[in-house]
C-alpha positions in Angstrom: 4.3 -8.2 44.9 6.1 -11.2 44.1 3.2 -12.8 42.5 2.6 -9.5 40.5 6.3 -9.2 39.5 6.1 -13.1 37.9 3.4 -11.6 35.6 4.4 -9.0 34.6 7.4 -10.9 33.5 4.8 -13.7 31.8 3.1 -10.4 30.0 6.4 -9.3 28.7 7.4 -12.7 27.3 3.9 -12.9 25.7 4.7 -9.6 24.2 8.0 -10.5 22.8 6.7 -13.6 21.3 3.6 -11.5 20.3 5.9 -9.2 18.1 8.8 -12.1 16.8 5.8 -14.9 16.3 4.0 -13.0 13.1 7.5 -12.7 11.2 8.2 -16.5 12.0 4.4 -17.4 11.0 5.2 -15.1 7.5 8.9 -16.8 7.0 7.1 -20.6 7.2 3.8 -19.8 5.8 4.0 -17.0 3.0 1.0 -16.3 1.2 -1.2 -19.3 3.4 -4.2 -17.5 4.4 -4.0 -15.1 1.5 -5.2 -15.6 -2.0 -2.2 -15.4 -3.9 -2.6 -12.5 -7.3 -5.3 -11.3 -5.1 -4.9 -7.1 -3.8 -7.1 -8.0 -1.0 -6.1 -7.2 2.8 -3.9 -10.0 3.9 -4.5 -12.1 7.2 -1.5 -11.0 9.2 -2.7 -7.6 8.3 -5.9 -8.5 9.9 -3.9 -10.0 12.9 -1.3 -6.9 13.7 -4.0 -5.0 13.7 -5.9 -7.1 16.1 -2.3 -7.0 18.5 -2.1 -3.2 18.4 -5.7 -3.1 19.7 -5.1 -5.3 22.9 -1.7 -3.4 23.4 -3.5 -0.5 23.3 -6.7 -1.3 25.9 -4.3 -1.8 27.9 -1.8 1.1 27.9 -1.3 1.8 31.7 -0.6 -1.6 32.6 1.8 -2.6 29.7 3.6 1.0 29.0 4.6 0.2 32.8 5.9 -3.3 31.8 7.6 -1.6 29.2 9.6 0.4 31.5 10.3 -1.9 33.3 12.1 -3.9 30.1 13.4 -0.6 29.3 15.8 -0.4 32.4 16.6 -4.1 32.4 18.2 -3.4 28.7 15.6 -6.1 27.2 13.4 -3.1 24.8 14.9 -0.2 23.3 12.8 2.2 21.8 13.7 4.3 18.7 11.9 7.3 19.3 12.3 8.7 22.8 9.7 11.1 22.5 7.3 8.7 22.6 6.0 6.6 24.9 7.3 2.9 25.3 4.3 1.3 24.3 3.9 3.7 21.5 7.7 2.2 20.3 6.4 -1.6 20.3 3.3 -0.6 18.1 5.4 1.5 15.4 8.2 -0.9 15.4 5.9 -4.0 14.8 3.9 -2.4 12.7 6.8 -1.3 10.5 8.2 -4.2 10.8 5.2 -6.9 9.4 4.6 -3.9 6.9 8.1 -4.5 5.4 8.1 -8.4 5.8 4.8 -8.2 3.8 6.6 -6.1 1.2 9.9 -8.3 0.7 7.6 -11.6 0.7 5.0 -10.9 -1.6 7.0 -10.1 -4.2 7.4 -13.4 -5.3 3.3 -13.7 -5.0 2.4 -11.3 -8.2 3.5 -12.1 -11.7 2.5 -8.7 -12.3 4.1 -5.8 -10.6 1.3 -3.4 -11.0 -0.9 -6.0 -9.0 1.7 -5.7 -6.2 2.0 -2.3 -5.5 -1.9 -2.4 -5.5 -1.7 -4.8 -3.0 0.9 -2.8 -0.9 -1.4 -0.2 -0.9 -4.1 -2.0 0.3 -2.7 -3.3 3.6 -0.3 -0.5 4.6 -4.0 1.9 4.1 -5.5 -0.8 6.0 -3.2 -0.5 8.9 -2.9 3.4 8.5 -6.6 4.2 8.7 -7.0 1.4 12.2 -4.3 3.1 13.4 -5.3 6.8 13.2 -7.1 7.0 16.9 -3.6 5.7 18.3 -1.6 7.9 16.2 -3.7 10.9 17.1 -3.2 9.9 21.0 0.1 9.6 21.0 0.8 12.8 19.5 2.6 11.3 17.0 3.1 13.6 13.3 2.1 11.7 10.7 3.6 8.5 10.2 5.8 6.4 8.2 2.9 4.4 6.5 1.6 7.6 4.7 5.0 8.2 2.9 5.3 4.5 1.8 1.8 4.6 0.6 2.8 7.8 -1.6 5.6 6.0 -2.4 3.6 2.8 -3.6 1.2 4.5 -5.7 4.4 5.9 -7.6 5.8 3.0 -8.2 2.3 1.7 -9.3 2.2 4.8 -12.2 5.2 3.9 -13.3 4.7 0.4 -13.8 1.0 0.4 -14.5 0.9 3.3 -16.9 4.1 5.0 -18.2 4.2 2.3 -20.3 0.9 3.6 -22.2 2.3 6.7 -22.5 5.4 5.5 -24.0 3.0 4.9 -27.2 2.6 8.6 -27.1 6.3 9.6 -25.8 8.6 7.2 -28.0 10.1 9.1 -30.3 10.9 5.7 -31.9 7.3 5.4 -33.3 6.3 6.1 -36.3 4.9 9.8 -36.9 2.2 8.3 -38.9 -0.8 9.0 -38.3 -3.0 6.2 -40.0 -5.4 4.4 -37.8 -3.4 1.1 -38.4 0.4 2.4 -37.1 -0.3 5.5 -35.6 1.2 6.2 -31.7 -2.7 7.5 -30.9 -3.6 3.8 -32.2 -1.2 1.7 -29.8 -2.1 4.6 -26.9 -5.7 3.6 -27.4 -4.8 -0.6 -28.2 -2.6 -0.7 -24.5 -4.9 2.0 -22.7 -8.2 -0.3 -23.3 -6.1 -3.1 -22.4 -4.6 -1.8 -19.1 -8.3 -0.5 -17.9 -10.0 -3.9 -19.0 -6.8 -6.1 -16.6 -7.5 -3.5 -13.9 -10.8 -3.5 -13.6 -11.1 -6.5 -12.1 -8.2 -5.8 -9.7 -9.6 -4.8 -6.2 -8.9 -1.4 -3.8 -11.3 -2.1 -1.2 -11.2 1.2 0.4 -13.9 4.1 -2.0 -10.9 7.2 -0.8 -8.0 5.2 -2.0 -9.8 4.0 -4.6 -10.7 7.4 -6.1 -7.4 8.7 -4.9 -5.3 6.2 -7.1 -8.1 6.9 -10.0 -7.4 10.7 -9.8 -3.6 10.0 -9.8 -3.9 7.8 -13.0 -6.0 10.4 -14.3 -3.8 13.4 -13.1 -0.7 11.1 -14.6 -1.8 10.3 -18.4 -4.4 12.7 -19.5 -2.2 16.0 -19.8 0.1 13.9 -21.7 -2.7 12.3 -24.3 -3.8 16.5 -24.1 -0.4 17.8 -24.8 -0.1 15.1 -27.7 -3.1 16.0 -29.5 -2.4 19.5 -29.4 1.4 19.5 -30.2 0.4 17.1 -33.5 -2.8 19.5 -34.0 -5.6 16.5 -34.6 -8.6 15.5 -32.7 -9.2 12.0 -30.2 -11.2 9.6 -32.0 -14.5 9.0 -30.5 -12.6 5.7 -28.3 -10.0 8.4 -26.9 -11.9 11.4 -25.9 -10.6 12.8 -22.4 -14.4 12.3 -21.0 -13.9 8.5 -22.5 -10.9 7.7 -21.2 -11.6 9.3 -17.7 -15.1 7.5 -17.8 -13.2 4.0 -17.9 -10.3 5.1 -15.3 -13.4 5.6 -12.9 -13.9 2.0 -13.3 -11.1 0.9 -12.2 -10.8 -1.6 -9.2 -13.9 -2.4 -7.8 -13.2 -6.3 -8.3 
């Protein structure tokens, strides 16, 4: 018993340095392992994910270990409906997943880039997650409302902008190919598609899911425009053009 008691006390240390050691690696190492301006999954994604697995193979043994810490004062969980082992996986996980947010700021020149790249991981961890989610019992977590919360951010930064050319009221009601809002709208539309084509979303659901929220965002504005000025798209702007090259969109 002794013997046993020393490790389970050596599991709980590894488990403590488990969850501290990936924000220490992220403090002195930033973006090292990940391409920097790249969406892509980063590698301490990869590695929490690879942590939550081991945890979780081994559920009986550690949850009891966990208890254990529990009375001793060393873990407190946040949610007592929950199982203690269930605690350490959501608090890590939400914890990397808002390091990664604060520190990769400063890795994207552009902001639309980042969210894309928020969206990425936290989906990454969300869909690995779901068999441990759905065993717990847990409703549905955190990581889907941030991922909402990211794609928002990611309209408003990626593409309210090209509807300001429509929206402004500060631009000339003209309607000349050379100054006209439907113009710029097309100008900045072709350009934002031709950026983002290139970016990455590795996963086809989010992928099409961020496509039909672009889509869902600027085309019953460009509708509404038309018809409140009474004219017709040109043949660059028709609504099957532009949703044509929004279904291009991030496949690298």
């Amino acid at each position: 018993s002794t013997e046993l008691a020393k490790l389970d006390e050596a599991i709980w240390d590894t488990m403590v340095d488990m969850r501290a050691g990936t924000l220490v690696w992220m403090e002195d190492n930033g973006c090292c392992g990940h391409p920097c301006g790249s969406s892509d999954i980063h590698k301490v994604t990869h590695s929490i994910i690879s942590y939550t697995e081991v945890l979780w193979a081994n559920y009986r043994s550690l949850n009891r270990i966990l208890d254990g810490a529990y009375l001793r004062g060393e873990f407190k969980p946040h949610n007592q409906s929950v199982s203690h082992l269930t605690n350490l996986i959501m608090e890590m996980v939400c914890s990397i997943e808002d390091k990664l947010a604060r520190k990769s700021q400063s890795w994207f020149p552009d902001e639309s880039l980042w969210f894309l790249f928020l969206i990425n991981n936290a989906y990454f961890m969300l869909q690995k997650l779901q068999t441990i989610w759905r065993l717990a019992g847990l409703p549905v977590p955190i990581l889907t409302h941030r991922i909402d919360d990211y794609i928002n951010g990611y309209l408003t930064v990626s593409w309210v902008p090209v509807l300001r050319c429509l929206c402004d009221p500060a631009t000339p009601c003209c309607f000349a190919r050379t100054s006209s809002p439907l113009t710029k709208f097309e100008s900045t539309f072709h350009k934002a598609c031709a950026t983002q084509k290139l970016w990455k979303v590795p996963d086809p659901d989010m992928r099409k899911q961020i496509r039909k929220a672009i889509i869902e965002k600027v085309i019953p504005v460009f509708i509404q425009f038309l018809a409140d000025n009474r004219i017709s798209a040109p043949a660059g702007v028709t609504r099957k053009k532009l949703e044509e090259m929004l279904g291009e969109l991030f496949e690298g």
